[in-house]
C-alpha positions in Angstrom: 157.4 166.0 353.3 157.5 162.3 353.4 153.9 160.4 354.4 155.4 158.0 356.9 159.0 156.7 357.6 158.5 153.9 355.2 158.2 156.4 352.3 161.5 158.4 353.5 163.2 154.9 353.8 162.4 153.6 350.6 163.8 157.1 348.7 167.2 156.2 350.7 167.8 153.1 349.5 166.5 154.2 345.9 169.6 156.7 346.0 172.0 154.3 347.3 171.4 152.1 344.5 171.7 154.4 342.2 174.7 155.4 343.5 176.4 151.6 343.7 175.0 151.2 339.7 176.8 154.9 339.1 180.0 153.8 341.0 179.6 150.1 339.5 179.7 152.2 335.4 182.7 154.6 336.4 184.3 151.5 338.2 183.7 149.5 334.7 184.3 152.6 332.5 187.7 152.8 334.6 189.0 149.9 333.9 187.5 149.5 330.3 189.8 152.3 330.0 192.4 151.1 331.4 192.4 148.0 329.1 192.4 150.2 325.8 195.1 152.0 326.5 196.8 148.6 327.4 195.9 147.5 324.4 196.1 150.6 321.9 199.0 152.2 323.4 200.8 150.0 325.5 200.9 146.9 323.2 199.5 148.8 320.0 202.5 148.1 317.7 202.6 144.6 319.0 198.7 144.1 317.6 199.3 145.8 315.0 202.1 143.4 313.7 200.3 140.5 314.9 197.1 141.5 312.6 199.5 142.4 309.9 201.1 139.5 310.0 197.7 137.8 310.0 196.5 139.7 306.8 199.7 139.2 305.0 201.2 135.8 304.4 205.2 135.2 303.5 207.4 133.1 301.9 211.1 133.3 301.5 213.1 132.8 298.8 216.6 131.6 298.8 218.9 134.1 297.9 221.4 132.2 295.1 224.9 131.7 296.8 227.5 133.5 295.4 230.0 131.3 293.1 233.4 129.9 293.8 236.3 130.3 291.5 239.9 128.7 291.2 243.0 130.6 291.3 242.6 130.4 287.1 239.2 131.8 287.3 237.7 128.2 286.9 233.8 127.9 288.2 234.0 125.1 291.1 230.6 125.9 292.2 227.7 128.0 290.8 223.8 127.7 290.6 221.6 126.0 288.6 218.3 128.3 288.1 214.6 126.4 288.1 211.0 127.0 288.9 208.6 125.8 291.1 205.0 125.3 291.3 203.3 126.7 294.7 199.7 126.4 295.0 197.3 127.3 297.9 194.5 124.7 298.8 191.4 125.2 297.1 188.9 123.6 295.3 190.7 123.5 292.3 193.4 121.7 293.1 192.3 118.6 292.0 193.0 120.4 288.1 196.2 121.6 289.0 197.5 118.4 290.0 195.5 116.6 287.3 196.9 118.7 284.5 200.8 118.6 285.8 200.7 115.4 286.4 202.5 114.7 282.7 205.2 117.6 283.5 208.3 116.1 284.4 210.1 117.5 287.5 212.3 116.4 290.6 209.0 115.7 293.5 205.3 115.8 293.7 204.5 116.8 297.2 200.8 116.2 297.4 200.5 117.5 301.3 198.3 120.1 302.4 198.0 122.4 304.8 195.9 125.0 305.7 196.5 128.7 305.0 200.0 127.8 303.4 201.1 127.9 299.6 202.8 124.4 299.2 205.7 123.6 296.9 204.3 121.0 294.5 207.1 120.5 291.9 210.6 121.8 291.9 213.4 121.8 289.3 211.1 122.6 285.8 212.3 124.2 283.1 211.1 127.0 281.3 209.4 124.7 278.7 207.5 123.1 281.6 206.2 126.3 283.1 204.7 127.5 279.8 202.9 124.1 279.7 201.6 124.9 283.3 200.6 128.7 282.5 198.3 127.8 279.7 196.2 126.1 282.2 196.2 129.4 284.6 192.4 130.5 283.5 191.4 127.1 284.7 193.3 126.8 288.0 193.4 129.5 290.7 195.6 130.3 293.5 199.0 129.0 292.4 202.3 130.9 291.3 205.6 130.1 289.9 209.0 130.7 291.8 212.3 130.9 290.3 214.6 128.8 292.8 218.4 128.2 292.4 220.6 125.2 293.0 223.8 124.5 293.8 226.2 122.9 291.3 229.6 121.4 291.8 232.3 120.9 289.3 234.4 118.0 289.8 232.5 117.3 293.0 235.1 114.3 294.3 238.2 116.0 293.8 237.2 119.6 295.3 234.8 118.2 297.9 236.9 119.0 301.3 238.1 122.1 300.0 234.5 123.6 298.6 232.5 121.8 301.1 228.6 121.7 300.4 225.1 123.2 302.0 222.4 121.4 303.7 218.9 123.0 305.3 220.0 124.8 308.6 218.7 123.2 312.1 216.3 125.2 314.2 219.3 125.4 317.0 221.1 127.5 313.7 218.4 129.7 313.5 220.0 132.3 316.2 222.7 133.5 313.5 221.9 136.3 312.3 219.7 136.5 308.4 218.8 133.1 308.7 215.0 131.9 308.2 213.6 128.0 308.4 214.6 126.2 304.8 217.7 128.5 304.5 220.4 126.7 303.4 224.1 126.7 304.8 227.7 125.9 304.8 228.9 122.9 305.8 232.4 122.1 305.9 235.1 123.7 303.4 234.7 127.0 301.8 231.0 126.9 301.9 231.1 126.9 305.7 233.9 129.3 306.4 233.1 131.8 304.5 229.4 131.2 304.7 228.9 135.1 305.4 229.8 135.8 302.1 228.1 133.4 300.3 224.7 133.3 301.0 223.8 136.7 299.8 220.1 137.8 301.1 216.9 136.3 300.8 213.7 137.9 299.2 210.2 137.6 300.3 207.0 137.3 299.1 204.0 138.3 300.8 200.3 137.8 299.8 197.1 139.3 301.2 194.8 137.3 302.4 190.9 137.7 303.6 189.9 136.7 306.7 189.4 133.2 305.2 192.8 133.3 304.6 192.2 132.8 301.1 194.8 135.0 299.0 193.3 138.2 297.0 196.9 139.7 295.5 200.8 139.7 295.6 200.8 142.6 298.3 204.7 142.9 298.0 207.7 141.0 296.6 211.8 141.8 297.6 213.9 140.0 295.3 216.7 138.6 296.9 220.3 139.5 296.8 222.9 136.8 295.1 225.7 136.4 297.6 229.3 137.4 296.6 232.0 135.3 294.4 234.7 134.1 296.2 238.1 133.4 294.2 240.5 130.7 295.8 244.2 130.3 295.6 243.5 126.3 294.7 245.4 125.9 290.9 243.0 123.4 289.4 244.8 121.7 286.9 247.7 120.7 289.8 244.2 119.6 292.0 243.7 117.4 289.6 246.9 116.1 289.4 247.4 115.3 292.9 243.8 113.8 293.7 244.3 111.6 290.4 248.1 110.8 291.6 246.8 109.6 294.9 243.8 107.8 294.2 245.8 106.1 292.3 248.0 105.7 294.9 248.5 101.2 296.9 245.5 102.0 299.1 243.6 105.0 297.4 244.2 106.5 301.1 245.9 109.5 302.2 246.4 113.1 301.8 248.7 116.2 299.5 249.1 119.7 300.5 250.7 122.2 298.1 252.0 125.7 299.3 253.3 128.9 297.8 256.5 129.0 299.8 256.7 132.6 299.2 253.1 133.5 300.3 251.5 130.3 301.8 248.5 130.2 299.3 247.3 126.7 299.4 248.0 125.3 295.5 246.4 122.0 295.7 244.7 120.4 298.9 243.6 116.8 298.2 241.7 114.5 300.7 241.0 111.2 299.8 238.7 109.2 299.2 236.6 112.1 298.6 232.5 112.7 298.3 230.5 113.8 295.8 228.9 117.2 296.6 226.2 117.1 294.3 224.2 114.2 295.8 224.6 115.2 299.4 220.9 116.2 299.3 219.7 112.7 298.2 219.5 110.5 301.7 220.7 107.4 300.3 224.0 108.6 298.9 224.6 110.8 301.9 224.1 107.6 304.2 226.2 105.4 301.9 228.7 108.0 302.6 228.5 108.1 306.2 228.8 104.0 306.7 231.9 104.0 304.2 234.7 102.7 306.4 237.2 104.8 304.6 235.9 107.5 306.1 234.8 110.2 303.1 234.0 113.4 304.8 236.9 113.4 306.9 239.4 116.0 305.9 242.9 113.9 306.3 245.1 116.7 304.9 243.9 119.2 308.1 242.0 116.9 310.5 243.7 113.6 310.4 246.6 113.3 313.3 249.7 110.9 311.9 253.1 110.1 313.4 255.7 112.0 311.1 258.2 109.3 311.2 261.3 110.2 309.5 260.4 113.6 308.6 260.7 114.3 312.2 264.5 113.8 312.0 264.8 117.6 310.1 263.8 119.1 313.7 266.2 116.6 315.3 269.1 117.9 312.9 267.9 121.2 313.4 268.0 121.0 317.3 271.9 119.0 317.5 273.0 121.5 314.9 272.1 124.2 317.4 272.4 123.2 320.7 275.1 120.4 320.9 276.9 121.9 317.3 276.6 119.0 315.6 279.4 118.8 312.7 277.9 117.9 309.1 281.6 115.6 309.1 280.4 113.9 312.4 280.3 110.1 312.1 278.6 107.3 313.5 278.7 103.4 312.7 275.2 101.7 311.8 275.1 98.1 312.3 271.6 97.8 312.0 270.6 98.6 315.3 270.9 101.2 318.4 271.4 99.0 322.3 270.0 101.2 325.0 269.7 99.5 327.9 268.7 95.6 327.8 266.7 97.2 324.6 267.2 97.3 320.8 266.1 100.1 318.7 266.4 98.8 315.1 267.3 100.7 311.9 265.1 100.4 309.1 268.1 98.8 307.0 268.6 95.6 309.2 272.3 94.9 307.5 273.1 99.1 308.9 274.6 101.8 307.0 277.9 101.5 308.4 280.0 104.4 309.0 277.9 107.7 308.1 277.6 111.5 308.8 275.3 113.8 309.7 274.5 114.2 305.7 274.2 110.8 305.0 272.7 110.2 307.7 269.9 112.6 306.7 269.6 111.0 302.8 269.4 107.4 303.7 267.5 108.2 306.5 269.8 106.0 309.4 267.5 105.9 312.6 270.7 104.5 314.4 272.4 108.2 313.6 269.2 110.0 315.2 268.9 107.7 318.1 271.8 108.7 319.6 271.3 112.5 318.7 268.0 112.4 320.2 269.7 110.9 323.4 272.4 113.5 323.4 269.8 116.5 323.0 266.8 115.0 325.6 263.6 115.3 325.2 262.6 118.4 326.3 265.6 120.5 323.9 263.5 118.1 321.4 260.2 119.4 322.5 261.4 122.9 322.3 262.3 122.3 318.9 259.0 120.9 318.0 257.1 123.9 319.2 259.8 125.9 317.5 258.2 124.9 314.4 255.2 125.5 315.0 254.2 121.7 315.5 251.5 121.1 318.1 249.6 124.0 317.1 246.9 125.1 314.9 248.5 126.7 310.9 246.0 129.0 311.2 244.1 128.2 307.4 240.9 129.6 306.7 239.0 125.9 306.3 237.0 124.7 309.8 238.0 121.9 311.8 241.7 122.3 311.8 243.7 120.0 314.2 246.6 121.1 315.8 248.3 117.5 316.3 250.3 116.9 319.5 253.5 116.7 320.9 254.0 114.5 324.2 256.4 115.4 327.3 257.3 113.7 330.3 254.7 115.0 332.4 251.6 114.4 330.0 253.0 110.5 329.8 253.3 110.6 333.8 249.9 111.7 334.4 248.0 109.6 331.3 250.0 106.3 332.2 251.3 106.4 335.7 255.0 106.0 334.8 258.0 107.5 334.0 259.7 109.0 330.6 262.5 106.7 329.8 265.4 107.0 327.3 263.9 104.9 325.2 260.7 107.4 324.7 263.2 110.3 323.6 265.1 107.8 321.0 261.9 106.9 319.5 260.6 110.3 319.8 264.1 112.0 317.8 263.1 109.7 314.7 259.0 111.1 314.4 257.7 108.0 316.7 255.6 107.3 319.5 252.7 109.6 320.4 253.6 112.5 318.4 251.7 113.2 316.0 251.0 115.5 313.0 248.8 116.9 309.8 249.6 116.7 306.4 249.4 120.3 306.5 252.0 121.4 309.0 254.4 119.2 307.5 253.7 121.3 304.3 253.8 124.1 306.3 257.3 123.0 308.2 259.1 122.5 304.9 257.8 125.5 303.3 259.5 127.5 305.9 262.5 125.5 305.8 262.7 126.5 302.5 262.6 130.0 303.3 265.2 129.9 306.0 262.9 130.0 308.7 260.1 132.5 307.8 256.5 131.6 307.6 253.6 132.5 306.3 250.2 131.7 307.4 248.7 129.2 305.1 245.5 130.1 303.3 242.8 129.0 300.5 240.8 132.3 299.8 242.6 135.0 297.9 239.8 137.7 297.3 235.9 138.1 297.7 233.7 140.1 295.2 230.2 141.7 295.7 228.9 143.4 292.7 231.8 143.9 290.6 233.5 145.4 294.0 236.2 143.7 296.3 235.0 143.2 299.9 237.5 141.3 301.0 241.6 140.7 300.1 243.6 138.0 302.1 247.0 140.1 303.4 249.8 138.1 303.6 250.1 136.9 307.3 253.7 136.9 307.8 254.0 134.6 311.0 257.6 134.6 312.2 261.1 134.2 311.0 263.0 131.2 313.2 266.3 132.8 314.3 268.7 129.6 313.3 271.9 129.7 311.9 272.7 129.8 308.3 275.4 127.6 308.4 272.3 125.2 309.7 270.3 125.6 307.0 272.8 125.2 304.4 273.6 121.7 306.1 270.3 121.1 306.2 269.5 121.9 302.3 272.5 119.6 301.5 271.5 116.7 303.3 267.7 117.3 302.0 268.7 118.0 298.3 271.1 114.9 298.7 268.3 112.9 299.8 266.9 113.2 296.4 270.2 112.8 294.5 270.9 109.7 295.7 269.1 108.9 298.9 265.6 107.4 300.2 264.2 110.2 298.3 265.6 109.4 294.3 262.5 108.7 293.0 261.5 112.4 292.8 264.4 113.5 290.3 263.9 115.9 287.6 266.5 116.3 284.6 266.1 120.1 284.7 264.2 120.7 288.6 266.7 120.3 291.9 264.4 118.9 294.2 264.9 119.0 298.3 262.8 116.8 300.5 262.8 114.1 303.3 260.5 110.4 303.6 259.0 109.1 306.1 257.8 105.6 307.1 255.5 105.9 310.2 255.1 102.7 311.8 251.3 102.1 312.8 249.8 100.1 315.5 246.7 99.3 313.1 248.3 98.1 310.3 250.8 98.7 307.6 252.7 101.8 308.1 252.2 105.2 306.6 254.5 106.5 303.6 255.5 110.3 303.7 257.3 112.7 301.6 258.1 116.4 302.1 259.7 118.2 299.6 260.2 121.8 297.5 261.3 123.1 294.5 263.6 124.1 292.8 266.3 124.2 296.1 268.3 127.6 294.6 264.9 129.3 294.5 261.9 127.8 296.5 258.5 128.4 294.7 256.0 125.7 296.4 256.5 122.8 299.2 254.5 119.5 298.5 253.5 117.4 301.3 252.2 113.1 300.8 250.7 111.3 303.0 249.0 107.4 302.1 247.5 105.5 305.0 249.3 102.5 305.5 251.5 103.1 301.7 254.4 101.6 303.3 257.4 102.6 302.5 257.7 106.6 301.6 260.4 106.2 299.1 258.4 103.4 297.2 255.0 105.2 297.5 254.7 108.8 298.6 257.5 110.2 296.5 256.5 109.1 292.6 252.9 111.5 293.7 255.0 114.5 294.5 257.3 114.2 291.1 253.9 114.0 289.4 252.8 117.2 291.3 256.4 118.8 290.2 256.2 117.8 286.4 252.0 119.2 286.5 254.0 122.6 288.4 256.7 123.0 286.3 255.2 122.0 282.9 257.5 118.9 282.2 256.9 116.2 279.4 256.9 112.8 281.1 259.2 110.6 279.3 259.5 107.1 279.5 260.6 106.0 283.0 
């Protein structure tokens, strides 16, 4: 068959070639395969998206926020509706900006990007998009958006209760319906209850060649307008309070005014306050943040203060109690309390003389409390503290609430090195040293004072609605009823109500309103001290507690109490006479 061996040798290696090429195709055909069905079924949804995403370009809109309300069905914040121009780079866009360059708006923003429409003016009116649509046969490749904006109403005095929105951060972006330009809460209403607010965005999506120049609209969601969200905040006494204590020696300071009966927050004033409709302009919002006086800091729930004298109702409270304290129980004031080689002054140098626990209470006598604080101790006064709720967070529905602090032997052994003395529980009985205290648990401690012990959680939302339909209704949090005596809290209404009849307190009387409170006068190691005044009204049925506060006001008698008779006579409807 074969001629020689060279012949038969020759056909073997023709076959074994063949056979490496043959085995070389499947091999290749294998793992061509392989790779498609990688690729088309494997990853096929993944491609899929990726080209879609590819063909399809989108752009967000902001979904309008949903608007806040007062108590009165006042609008604190809503939206202002505008359009904008967005135009995709092209030839023509030399005519586009040529021919709006007479329209007025907010920005121009001439920079371009590839394969992205580009917001070129925001903020026209309807006027100025008819202008720019008459030009639409000579220009291509631009739309107009309808955006919305956010409006405040009496920006300064609502600021640290509404709060305002900013752009979100890209570490934000994990929370869940948020996309890059979204806008959220911060601080206030806007931030707590964000949720609620900022509705839905909607989307726009155009097709685009494989230029990625656009061809049509290939969809469009229209976005969904948060829900409304009604507060418990009674403007009219808002406005009363802020205008009360911006008026107030230093302009400084902070009111808090509570439904004793449910804790609704009335009125909730912080001041100096910011302006909430130029937070977006970089200037203002810096001016802001180098003010000394610290705008954006919410004093009412985030500042800490010594109590001062206001600390002596938890001192009656406590001797009342433990060591049954007599209301007839008398004491001489000379001036001063000697403990030791140490003097512990009364605020009236020339002393009160010969006082009760009453008087005691209305002229505010820190020689009476020294020695009741000594008798009691400090850690019956601690007890007492925490009794009350003081140390610890109210609970309101507003972020960044403090919950103050209340020291004990052992925290001043560990920070310092040494021990408590005698002299650290005298100070401590009359709202001094290092405890310290917001503006709104001392609202919150006379409200439930006023209510013989029972509290209720304090809050500022009363009711959210989403389409005509209520999502959300604040229930009553009723937080605990104080087991104390009633014969204690009859003492203690006496000496409070007799505090304004004739005591440190006078200042506050109404003709026809019997008022019950207690001043303070906070010493402070950076300057003048702080004036308080708690209070409610009317004592034979309780309907709200006030709460002052001014940053080195001085005396609370002299400062804080003429604010919270204003608050009373806005409350109670009273003509102001001549005073």
């Amino acid at each position: 068959m074969w001629r020689n061996n060279e012949d038969k040798s020759s056909y073997k290696k023709f076959i074994v070639k063949n056979k490496i090429i043959l085995l070389l195709f499947i091999v290749l055909f294998v793992l061509l395969s392989i790779r498609l069905f990688f690729l088309q079924i494997i990853n096929g949804n993944k491609y899929a998206f990726i080209s879609e995403r590819q063909r399809l370009f989108s752009r967000y809109e902001h979904a309008p926020r949903g608007v806040i309300y007062s108590a009165d069905n006042i609008v604190l914040a809503e939206n202002k509706f505008s359009y904008a121009v967005l135009f995709y780079t092209n030839q023509n866009q030399k005519k586009l900006i040529n021919h709006i360059n007479n329209i007025p708006g907010d920005d121009v923003n001439f920079y371009v990007s590839n394969n992205v429409f580009t917001k070129l003016i925001y903020n026209l009116s309807m006027e100025d998009v008819l202008k720019i649509l008459e030009s639409k046969s000579n220009t291509n490749n631009f739309m107009i958006l309808k955006e919305s904006h956010r409006i405040y109403h009496k920006p300064k005095v609502m600021s640290h209760i509404i709060g305002y929105i900013s752009e979100i951060k890209h570490n934000e972006l994990k929370q869940f319906g948020y996309h890059i330009g979204d806008y959220i809460g911060r601080g206030g209403i806007e931030q707590y209850y964000d949720q609620y607010l900022k509705g839905q965005s909607g989307e726009l999506q155009i097709e685009v060649n494989a230029k990625g120049n656009p061809t049509k609209v290939f969809q469009y969601i229209s976005p969904s307008v948060g829900a409304d969200v009604y507060s418990t905040i009674d403007f009219n006494l808002q406005q009363v309070a802020y205008n009360a204590l911006k008026n107030s020696t230093t302009g400084i300071g902070a009111v808090v005014v509570l439904d004793i009966k449910t804790g609704a927050i009335k009125a909730l004033v912080s001041c100096p306050g910011f302006n909430l409709n130029k937070m977006g302009i970089h200037n203002e919002f810096k001016k802001y943040c180098l003010d000394k006086r610290f705008p954006f800091f919410n004093r009412a729930i985030q500042a800490v203060y010594s109590p001062g004298s206001i600390f002596k109702i938890i001192t009656f409270i406590a001797s009342m109690e433990i060591l049954h304290t007599k209301i007839s129980q008398k004491c001489c004031c000379p001036g001063y309390f000697q403990l030791g080689n140490r003097k512990y002054v009364c605020w009236c140098k020339s002393g009160h003389g010969i006082i009760n626990l009453i008087n005691a209470t209305a002229l505010s006598c820190n020689v009476y409390f020294y020695q009741l604080g000594i008798k009691l101790g400090i850690y019956n006064l601690i007890k007492y503290a925490k009794t009350f709720f003081l140390g610890t967070k109210t609970g309101i529905d507003l972020p960044n609430e403090k919950s103050g602090f209340i020291p004990s032997p052992r925290w001043k052994h560990k920070h310092f090195c040494i021990p408590w003395f005698q002299g650290d529980t005298a100070i401590f009985a009359v709202g001094q040293g290092a405890l310290g205290v917001t503006v709104l648990q001392m609202a919150y401690l006379i409200a439930g004072i006023a209510n013989h012990g029972v509290f209720y959680e304090p809050y500022i939302v009363d009711r959210i609605v989403k389409d005509n339909v209520q999502v959300f209704k604040h229930r009553v949090k009723f937080k605990k009823t104080i087991s104390i005596n009633n014969l204690t809290y009859t003492a203690l209404q006496t000496a409070l109500l007799e505090t304004v009849e004739y005591g440190t307190g006078r200042r506050a009387q109404l003709q026809d309103i019997k008022i019950a409170g207690k001043t303070g006068t906070a010493q402070n190691n950076k300057g003048k001290p702080h004036a308080w005044f708690v209070s409610y009204a009317p004592t034979e049925n309780p309907k709200i507690a006030v709460a002052v506060l001014i940053e080195n006001g001085g005396s609370g008698g002299m400062q804080a109490v003429p604010i919270s008779k204003k608050i009373y006579q806005s409350y109670f409807k009273i003509i102001k006479k001549n005073e």
